[in-house]
C-alpha positions in Angstrom: 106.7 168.4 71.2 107.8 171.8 71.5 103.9 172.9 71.7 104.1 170.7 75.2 107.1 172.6 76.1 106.1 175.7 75.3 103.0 174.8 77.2 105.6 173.6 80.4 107.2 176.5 80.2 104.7 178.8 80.1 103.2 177.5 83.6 106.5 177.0 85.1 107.2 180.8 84.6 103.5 181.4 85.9 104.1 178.9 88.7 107.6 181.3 89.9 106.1 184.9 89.1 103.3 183.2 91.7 105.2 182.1 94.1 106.8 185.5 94.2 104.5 187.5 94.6 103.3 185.1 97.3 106.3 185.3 98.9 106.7 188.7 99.1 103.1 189.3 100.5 104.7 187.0 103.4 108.0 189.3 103.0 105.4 192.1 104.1 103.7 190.8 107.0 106.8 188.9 108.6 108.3 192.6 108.2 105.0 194.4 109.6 104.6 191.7 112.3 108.2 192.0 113.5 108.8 195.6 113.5 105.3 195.6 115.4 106.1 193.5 117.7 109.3 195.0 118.4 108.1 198.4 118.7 105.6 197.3 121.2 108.3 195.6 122.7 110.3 198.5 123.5 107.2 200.2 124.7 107.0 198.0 127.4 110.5 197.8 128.2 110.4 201.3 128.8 107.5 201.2 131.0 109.1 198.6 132.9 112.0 200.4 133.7 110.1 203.6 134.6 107.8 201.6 136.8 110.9 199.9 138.5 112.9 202.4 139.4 109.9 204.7 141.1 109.3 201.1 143.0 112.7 200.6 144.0 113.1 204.5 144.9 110.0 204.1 147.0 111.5 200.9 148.9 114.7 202.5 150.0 113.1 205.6 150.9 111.0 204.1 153.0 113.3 201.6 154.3 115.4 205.5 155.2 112.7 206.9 157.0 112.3 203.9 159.2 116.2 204.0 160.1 117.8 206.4 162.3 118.0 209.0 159.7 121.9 209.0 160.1 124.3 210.5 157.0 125.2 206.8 156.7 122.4 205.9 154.4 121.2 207.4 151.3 118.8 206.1 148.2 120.5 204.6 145.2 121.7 207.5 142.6 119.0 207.4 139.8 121.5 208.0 137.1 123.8 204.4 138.2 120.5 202.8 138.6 118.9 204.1 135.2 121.8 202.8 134.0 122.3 199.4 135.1 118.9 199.1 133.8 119.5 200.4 129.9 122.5 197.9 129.8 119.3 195.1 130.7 117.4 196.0 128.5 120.3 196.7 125.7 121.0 192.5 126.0 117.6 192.0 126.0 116.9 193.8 122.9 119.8 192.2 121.5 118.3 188.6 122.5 114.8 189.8 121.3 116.3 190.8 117.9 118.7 187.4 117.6 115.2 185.5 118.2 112.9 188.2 115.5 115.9 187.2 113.2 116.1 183.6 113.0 112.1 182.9 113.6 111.9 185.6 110.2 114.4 183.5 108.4 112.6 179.9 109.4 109.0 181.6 109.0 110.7 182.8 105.1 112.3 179.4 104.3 109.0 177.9 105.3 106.6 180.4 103.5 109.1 180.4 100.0 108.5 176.2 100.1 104.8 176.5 100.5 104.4 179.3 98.4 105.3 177.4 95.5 103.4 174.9 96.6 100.4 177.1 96.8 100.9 178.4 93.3 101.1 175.1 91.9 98.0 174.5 93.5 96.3 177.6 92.4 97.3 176.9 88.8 96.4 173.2 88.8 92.9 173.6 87.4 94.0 176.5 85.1 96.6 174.2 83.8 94.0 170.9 83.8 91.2 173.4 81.9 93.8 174.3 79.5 95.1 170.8 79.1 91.3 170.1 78.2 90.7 173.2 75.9 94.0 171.7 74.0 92.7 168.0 73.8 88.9 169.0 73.3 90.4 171.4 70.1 92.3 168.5 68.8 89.5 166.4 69.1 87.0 168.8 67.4 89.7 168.8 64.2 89.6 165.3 64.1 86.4 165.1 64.1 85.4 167.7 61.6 88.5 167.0 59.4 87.5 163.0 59.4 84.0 163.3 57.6 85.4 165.9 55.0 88.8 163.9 54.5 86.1 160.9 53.1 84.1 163.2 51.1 87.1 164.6 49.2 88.5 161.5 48.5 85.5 159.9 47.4 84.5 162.8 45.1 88.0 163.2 43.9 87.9 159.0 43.0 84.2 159.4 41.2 85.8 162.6 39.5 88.6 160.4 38.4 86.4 158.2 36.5 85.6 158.6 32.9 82.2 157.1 32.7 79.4 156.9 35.5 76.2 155.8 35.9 73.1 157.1 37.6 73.0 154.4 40.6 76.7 155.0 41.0 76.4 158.9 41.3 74.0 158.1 43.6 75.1 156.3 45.6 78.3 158.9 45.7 75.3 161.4 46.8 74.1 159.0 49.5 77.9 159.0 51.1 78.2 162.5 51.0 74.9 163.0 52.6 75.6 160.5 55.5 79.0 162.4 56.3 76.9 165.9 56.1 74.5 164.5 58.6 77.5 163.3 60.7 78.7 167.1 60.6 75.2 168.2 61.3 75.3 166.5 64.5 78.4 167.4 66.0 77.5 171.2 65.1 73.6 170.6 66.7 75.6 168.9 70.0 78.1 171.5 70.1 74.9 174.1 70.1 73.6 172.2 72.7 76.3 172.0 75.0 77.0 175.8 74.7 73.3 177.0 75.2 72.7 174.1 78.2 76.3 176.4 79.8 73.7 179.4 79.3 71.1 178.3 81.4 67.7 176.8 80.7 64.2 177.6 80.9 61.8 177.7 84.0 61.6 173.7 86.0 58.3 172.4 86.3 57.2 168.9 88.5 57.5 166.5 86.2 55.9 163.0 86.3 59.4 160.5 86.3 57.6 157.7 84.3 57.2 159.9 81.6 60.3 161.6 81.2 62.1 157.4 81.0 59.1 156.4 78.8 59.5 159.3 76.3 63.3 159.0 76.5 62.8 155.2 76.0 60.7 155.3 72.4 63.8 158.0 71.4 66.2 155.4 72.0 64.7 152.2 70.4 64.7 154.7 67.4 68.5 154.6 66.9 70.7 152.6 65.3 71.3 149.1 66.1 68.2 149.7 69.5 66.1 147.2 67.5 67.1 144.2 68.8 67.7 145.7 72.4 65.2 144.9 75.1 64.2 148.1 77.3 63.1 147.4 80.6 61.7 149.8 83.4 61.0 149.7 86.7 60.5 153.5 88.1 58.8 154.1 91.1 55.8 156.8 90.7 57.0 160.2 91.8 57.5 164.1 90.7 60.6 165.9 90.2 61.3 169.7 89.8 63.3 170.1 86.1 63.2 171.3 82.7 60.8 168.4 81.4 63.1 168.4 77.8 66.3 168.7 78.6 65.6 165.8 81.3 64.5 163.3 77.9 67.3 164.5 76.3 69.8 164.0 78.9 68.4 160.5 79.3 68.2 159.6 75.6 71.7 160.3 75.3 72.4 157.9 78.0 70.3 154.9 76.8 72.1 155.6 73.4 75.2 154.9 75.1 73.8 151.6 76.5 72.9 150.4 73.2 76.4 151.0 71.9 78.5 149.5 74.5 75.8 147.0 75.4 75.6 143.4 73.5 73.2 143.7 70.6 70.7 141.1 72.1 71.2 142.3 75.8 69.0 144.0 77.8 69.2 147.4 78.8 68.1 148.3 82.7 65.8 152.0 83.9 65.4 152.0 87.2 64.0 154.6 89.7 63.3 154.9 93.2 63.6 157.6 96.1 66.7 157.5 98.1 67.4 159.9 101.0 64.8 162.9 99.7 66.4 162.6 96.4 64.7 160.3 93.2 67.3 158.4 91.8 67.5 157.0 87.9 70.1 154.0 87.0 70.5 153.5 83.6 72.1 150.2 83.4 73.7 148.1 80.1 75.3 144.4 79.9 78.5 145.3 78.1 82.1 145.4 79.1 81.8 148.3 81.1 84.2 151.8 81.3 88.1 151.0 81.3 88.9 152.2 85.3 91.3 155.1 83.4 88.2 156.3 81.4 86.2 156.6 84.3 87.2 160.3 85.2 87.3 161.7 82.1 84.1 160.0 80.0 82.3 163.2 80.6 84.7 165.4 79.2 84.3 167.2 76.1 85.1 164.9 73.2 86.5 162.5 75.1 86.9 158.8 74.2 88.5 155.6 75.5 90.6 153.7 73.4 87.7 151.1 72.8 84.9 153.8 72.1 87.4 155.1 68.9 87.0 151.8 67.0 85.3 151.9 64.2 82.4 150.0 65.7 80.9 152.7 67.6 79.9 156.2 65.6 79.7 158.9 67.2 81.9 162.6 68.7 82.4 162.1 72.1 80.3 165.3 73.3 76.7 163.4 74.4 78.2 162.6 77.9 79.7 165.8 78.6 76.1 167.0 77.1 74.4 165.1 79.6 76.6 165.9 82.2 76.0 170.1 81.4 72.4 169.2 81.4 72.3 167.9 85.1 74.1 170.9 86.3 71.4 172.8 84.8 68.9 170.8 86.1 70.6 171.0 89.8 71.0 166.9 89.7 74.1 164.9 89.1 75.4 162.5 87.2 78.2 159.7 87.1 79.1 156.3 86.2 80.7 153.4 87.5 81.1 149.4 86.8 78.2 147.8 88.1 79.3 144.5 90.5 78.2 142.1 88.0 79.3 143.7 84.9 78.5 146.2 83.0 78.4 150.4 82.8 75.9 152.3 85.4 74.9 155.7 84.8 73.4 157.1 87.5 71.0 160.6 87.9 70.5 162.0 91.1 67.3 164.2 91.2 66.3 166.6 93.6 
């Protein structure tokens, strides 16, 4: 708990040093626009005034000339009319400034609410990539600490125990050995997922059929694939990726199949060209993905709440594997419920 709010805090205080410095960036340019404004302002205030009184002194000279010339008339003092003129443009100023002043103070208001905003926003994937880092850590314990938590206690027990025989300290050998494989694989996909972030070797066109046939003897190999009927119906064509990672990224999906899938059901491969792109549907019988798991089943060690019973092995890293895969190969991948039950996993080739 106090990890979570030391986490909360830590962004709230980010979320207000970003606002301010927002805010005063808009501070700077309501100041810069205003004085500029003004300034140009007075500018042409004063070269209205100029211009006016030359006009007006032109008018009544003229208007003198064209009179009898008598001592009766005589042009408008400059200095009364200069004058009359300053006091204008003194209330206008004074309007001008009123006006500067209250559209700063609504622009301010309205900048310090959507600043905050803004840094909220700016922050939200920080926070959401952090919020992952923190889960896919706590995860990665679990994970590592589960498998050596079962070989402690079972050596400890068998250490325990006074008299052994050989097909018991075997079999305590055997255990070990299954939870040291279980450890192997997380560290090989953890590998995997880092070097696939790297980058991958040089594409090639690839024949589809092969890369699902290839991926499709990998699956039947795993656990519990025997009884699972494979079926394929891919339309002939070439693709542009890295022919390996491509059967691996598709091996880890069919694995998924035959987990979540029935043990007798079938398990659906089909491919076909859609809008200059070949796409691959990997499709299983089984409950489908929980609508809140849905966004998140190709995070890092993520799992739903059904996929962490004790029924289904695995770390929660293939899917995310996949998923780093695809980007690599410049495809896409996601899932969805399919209409008449069951998970879809769907790979969009170029």
């Amino acid at each position: 708990m106090q990890l979570n709010l030391s986490r909360t805090d830590l962004f709230h205080s980010a979320r207000l040093k970003l606002t301010g410095f927002y805010f005063a960036i808009l501070v700077i340019f309501c100041l810069l626009l205003t004085f500029g404004v003004r300034a140009v302002t007075d500018h042409e205030l004063s070269r209205g005034d100029d211009a006016q009184r030359g006009t007006v002194h032109r008018l009544f000279q003229r208007y003198a000339d064209l009179g009898d010339g008598g001592p009766s008339f005589a042009p408008p003092n400059d200095h009364d009319f200069a004058t009359a003129q300053q006091r204008q443009a003194d209330a206008t100023r004074q309007r001008l400034n009123r006006d500067f002043i209250l559209i700063d103070i609504g622009l301010l208001g309205l900048g310090a609410v959507l600043s905050y905003w803004y840094a909220g926003r700016t922050l939200r994937p920080i926070e959401q990539a952090h919020e992952q880092q923190k889960r896919f850590t706590s995860d990665s314990s679990h994970e590592l600490r589960t498998p050596l938590a079962s070989m402690r206690l079972e050596n400890e027990v068998f250490l325990r125990q006074k008299h052994f025989s050989e097909p018991e300290a075997r079999q305590l050998i055997a255990s070990n050995l299954e939870e040291v494989d279980r450890l192997e694989k997380l560290a090989s996909n953890l590998l995997a997922l880092s070097s696939y972030e790297r980058g991958l070797a040089a594409h090639a066109p690839t024949v589809v059929g092969e890369l699902v046939a290839e991926a499709v003897t990998r699956a039947q190999r795993a656990e519990g694939a025997a009884t699972v009927a494979f079926t394929q119906e891919v339309t002939p064509a070439m693709v542009d990726v890295n022919r390996e990672s491509l059967i691996e990224l598709l091996t880890i999906v069919l694995d998924n199949a035959v987990k979540y899938g029935p043990k007798n059901g079938p398990v659906e491969i089909t491919g076909q060209l859609q809008a200059e792109r070949y796409v691959v549907t990997v499709r299983d019988h089984g409950p489908g993905i929980q609508e809140a798991d849905l966004p998140h089943i190709f995070e890092r060690m993520y799992r739903g709440d059904k996929a962490r019973s004790s029924k289904v092995s695995g770390h929660g890293i293939g899917l995310s594997l996949a998923r780093q895969i695809a980007v690599a190969n410049e495809a896409e991948l996601y899932a969805r419920n399919a209409p008449g039950g069951g998970a879809e996993f769907i790979l969009s080739l170029q």
